[in-house]
C-alpha positions in Angstrom: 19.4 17.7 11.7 15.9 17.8 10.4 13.3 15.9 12.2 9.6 15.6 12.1 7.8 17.7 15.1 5.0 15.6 17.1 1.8 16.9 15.5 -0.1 13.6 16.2 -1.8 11.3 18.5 -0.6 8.3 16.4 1.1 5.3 18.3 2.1 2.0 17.1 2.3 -0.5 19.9 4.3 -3.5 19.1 2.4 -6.4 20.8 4.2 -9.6 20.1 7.1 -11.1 18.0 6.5 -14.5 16.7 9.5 -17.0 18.3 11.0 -18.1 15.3 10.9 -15.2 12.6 10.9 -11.6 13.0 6.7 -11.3 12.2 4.9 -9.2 14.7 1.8 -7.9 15.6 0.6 -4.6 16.5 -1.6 -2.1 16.9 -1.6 1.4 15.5 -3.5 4.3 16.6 -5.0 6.7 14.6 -7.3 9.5 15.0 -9.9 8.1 12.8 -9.3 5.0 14.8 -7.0 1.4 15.3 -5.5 -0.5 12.5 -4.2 -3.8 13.8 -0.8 -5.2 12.0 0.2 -6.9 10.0 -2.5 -5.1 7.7 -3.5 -4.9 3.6 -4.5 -1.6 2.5 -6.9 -1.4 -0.6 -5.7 1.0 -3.4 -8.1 3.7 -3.6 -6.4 5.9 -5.9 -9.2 8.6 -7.0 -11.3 8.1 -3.8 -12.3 5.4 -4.2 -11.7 1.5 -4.4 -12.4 0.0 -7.9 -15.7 -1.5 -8.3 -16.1 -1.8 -4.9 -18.7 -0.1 -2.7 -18.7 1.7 0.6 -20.7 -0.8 2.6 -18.7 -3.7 0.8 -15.7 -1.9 1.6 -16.4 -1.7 5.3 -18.8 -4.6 7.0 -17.4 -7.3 4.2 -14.2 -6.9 3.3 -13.5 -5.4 6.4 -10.7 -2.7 5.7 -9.2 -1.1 8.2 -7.3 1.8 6.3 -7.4 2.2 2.1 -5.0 4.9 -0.2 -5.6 7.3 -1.7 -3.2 9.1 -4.7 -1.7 12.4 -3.9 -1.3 12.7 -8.0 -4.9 12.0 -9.5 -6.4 13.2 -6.6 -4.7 16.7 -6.9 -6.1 16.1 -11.3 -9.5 15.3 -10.0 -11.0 16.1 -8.4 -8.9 18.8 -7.0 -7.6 20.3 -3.7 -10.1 22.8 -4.3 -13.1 20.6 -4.2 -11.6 18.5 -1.7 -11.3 21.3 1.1 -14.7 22.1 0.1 -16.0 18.7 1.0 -14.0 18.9 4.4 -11.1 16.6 3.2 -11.5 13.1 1.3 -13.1 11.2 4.2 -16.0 13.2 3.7 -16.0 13.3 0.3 -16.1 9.7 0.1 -17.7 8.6 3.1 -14.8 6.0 4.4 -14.7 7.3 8.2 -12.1 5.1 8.8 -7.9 5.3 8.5 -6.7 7.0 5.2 -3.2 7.1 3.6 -2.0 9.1 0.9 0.9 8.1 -1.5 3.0 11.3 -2.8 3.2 11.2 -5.9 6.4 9.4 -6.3 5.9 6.4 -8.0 4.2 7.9 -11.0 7.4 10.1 -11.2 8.7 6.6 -12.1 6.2 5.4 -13.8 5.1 8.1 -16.1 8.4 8.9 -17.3 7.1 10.3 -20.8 5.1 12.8 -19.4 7.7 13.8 -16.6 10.8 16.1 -16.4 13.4 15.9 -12.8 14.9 18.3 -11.6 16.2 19.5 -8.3 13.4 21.8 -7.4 10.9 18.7 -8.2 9.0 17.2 -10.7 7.4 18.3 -13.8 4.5 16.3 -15.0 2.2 16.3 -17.9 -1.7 15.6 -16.9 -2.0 12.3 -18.5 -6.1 13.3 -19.0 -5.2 16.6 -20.6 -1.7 16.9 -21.3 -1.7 20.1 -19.3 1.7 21.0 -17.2 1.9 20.8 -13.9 5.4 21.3 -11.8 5.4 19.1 -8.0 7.8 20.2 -5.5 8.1 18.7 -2.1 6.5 21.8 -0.5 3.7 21.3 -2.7 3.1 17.7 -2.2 2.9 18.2 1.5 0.4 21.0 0.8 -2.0 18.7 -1.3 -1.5 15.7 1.3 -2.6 18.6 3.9 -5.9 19.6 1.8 -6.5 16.2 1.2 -6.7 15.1 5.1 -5.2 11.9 5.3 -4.3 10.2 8.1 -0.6 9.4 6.8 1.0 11.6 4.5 4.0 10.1 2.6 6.8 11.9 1.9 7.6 12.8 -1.7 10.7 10.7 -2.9 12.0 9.6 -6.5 11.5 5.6 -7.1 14.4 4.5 -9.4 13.8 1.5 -11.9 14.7 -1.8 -10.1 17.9 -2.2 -12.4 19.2 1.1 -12.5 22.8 0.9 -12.0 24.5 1.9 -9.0 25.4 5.9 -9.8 22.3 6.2 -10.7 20.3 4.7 -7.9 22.9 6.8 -5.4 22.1 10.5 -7.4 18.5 9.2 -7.0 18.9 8.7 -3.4 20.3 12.1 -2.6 18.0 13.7 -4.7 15.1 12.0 -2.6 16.9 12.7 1.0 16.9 16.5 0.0 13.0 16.2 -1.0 12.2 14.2 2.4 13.9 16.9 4.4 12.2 19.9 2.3 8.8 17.7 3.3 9.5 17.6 6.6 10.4 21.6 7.0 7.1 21.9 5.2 5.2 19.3 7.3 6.5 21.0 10.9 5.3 24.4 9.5 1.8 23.9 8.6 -1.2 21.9 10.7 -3.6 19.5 9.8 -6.8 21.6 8.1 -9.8 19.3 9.6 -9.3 19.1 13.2 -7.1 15.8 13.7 -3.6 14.7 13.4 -1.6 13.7 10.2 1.5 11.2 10.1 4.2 12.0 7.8 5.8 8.4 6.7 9.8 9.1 5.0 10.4 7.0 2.4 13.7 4.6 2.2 15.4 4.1 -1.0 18.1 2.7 -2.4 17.6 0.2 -5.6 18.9 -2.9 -4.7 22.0 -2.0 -3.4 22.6 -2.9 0.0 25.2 -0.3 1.3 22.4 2.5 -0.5 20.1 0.8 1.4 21.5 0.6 4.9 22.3 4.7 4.4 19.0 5.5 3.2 17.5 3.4 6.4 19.5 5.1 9.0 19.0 8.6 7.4 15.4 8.0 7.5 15.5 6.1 11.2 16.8 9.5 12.4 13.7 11.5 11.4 11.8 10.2 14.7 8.3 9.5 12.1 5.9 7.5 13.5 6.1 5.3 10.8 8.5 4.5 8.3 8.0 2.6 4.5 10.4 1.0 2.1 9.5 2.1 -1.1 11.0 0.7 -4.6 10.7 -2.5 -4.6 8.8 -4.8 -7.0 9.8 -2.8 -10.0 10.9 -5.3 -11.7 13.8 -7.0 -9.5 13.6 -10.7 -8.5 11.5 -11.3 -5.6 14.7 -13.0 -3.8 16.7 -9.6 -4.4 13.4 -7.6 -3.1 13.5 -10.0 0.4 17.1 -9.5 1.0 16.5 -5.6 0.6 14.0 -5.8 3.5 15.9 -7.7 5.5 19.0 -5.3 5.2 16.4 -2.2 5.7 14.4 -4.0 8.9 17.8 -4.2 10.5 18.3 -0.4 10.7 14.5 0.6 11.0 13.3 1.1 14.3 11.1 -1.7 16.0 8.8 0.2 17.7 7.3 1.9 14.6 5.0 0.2 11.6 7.3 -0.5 8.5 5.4 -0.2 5.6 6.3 -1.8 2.2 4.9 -0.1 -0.6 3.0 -1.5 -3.6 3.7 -4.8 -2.7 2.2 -7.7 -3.9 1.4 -11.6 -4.5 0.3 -13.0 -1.3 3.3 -14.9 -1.0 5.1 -11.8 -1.0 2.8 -10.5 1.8 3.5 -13.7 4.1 7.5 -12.8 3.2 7.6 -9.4 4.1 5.5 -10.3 7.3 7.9 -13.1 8.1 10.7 -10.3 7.4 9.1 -7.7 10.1 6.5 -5.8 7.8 3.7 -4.8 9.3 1.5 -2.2 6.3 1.4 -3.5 2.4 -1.1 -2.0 -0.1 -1.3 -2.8 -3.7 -3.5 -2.9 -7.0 -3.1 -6.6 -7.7 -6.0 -8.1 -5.7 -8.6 -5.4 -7.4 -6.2 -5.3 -11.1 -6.2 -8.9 -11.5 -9.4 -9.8 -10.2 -10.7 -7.4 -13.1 -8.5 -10.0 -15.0 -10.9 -13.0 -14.0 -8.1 -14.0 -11.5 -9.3 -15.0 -8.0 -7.0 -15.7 -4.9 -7.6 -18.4 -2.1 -6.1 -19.8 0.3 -6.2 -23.4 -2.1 -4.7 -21.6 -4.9 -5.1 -19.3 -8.1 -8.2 -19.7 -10.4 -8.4 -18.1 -13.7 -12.1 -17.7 -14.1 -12.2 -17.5 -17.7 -11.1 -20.7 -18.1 -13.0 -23.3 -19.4 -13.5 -26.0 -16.7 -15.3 -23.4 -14.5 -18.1 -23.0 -17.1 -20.1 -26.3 -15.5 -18.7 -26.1 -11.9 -22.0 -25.1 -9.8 -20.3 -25.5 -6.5 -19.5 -22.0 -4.4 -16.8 -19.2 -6.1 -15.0 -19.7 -2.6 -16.3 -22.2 0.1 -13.7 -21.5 2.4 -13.7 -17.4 1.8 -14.6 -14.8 4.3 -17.1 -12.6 1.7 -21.0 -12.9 1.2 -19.9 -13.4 -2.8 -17.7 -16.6 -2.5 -20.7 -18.6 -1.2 -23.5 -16.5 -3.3 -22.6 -16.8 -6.7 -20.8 -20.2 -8.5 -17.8 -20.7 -10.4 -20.3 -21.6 -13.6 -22.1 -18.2 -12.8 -18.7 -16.3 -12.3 -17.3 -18.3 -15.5 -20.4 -16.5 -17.5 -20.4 -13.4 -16.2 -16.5 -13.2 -17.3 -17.2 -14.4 -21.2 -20.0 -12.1 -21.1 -17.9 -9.2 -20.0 -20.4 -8.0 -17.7 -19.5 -5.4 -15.1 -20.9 -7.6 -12.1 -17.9 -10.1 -13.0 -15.3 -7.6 -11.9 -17.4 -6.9 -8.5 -17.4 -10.0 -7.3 -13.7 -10.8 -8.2 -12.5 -7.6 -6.8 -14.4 -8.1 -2.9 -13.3 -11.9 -3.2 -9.7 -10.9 -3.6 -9.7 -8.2 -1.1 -11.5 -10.1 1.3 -8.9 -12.7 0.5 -5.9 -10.2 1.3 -7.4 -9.0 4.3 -8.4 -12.9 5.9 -4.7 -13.3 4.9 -3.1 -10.7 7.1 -5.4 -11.0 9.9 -5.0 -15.2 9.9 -1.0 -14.1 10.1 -1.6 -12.0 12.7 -3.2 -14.8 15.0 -0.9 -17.2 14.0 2.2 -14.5 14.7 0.5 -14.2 18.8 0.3 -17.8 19.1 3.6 -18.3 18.0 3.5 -20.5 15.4 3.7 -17.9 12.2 6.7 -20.1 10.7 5.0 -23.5 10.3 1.4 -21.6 8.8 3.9 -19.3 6.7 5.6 -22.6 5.1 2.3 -24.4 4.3 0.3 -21.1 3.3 2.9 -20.3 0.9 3.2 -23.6 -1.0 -1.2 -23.9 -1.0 -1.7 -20.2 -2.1 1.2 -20.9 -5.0 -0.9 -24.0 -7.2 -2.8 -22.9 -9.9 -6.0 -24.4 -9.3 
């Protein structure tokens, strides 16, 4: 059997489950230092976050670990620039945890470009058009170059209503890759002088026999952490809980389960209730580009028209210096007048938002009383204000 070597000082430490759901919180150790779970991770797919700067990123918002894209990293900038540098934390300046995806999703979502195979993936540059051919040996070699923290393993992410041969070729295909990423992984070493997690990948559509399989298989690698990747990909959200639940079973409970690009905040206060403990995704930075701003009273669409004389805070009751500096008339203005600053201050609200929202879970989670916050958070954070 193929199992990952210990090349790290990472540790999770699971410090409490909540009484009456299967939430926890936790701790987990990193060289670059401690990210306490349940946790949102900003999308920092070229380096960096969108719109949002360093000191923002870190004394504001407050993030404890961001991603970064194995794909457009390896486009541009480069490996070659990137080992120059000393790895991506130097090159952008975030001293703190870093996580690299693999590559995988944009094998499903830039399936134009792309050809599959068993040897891996051919892509076309989607800045160029040039050819470029990823194999799982590769992907851990640019993960390596780019010095993450956590490396994912490079896996195939079927659509969410493939049918079931499909989903079960897909699956094989991507339990060959992990264990071709983890011969690779145990062979080389980190390249900047600290330790690097490899994360497997389960799969599985939204089958739950796949599932279960791809969960044990994955279980039996001995990672220190462990994701659940292909969900919200178009499947109802109902379908996308009951494939966590059938996963978290099997996964082991002394490592940090990570669901990738996942998603509303409701979704984040179900997968926590569900035994999550990592979640990263685009929306709060995407949609806040959009003029849409999350709180903990609701959704506000900032283009609309009743904000446009509302002087009072963007956010009384948020956590960043812009909810209270700027109002919803300013915000309202800066949106119809398409001015850059508008997509700032949306983008830090909505992170700060995400990560107030995990951390508030997380307190409620050690004082036991996650299910009765969970039930009222999720029907405030739903209204459209």
């Amino acid at each position: 059997m193929v199992t990952i070597n210990k090349q790290t000082n990472s540790k999770f430490t699971l410090l409490h489950t909540d009484a009456k759901t299967n939430a926890r919180a936790g701790v987990l150790a990193t060289d670059h230092g401690d990210i306490e779970t349940p946790i949102f991770m900003p999308v920092g797919t070229l380096g960096s976050v969108k719109g949002v700067q360093l000191k923002d990123l870190t004394e504001d918002i407050k993030a404890q670990i961001i991603l970064g894209n194995t794909y457009h990293l390896y486009l541009r900038p480069g490996t070659e620039i990137l080992e120059k540098a000393g790895g991506l934390h130097r090159f952008n300046g975030f001293n703190k945890p870093m996580l690299t995806d693999s590559g995988g999703f944009q094998v499903f979502s830039l399936t134009g470009i792309r050809k599959l195979r068993e040897e891996g993936c051919e892509f076309r540059s989607h800045i160029d058009g040039s050819k470029h051919f990823f194999t799982p040996e590769k992907v851990m070699d640019i993960e390596r170059s780019i010095g993450a923290d956590i490396m994912m393993a490079f896996d195939e992410c079927p659509p969410g209503d493939s049918d079931y041969e499909y989903a079960r070729k897909s699956l094989e295909l991507t339990h060959r890759w992990l264990d071709r990423c983890i011969n690779r992984y145990n062979e080389t070493a980190p390249k900047y002088g600290y330790g690097q997690s490899l994360f497997p990948i389960v799969q599985g559509c939204t089958y739950p026999d796949l599932r279960r399989r791809s969960a044990e298989f994955v279980a039996s690698k001995n990672a220190d952490g462990n994701a659940i990747g292909g969900l919200a990909v178009g499947e109802p959200a109902e379908v996308m809980y009951e494939m966590i639940e059938v996963v978290n079973e099997i996964l082991p409970k002394d490592k940090p389960r990570y669901l990738m690009g996942v998603g509303t905040p409701v979704n984040l206060l179900e997968g926590i209730e569900r035994g999550v403990d990592m979640f990263d995704c685009v929306m709060p930075t995407r949609n806040g580009r959009n003029a849409m701003l999350f709180t903990r009273n609701g959704i506000m669409n900032m283009r609309n028209r009743k904000w446009a004389d509302d002087f009072s805070p963007v956010d009384p009751d948020g956590t960043s210096y812009v909810d209270t500096a700027y109002s919803k008339a300013y915000l309202h203005h800066l949106f119809k007048a398409q001015e850059l600053l508008a997509l700032q201050i949306a983008s830090i609200h909505n992170l700060a938002f995400y990560i107030w929202l995990v951390q508030e879970a997380r307190k409620q989670i050690l004082a036991d009383n996650f299910s009765a916050w969970k039930a009222e958070m999720v029907r405030k954070v739903s209204v459209r204000l």
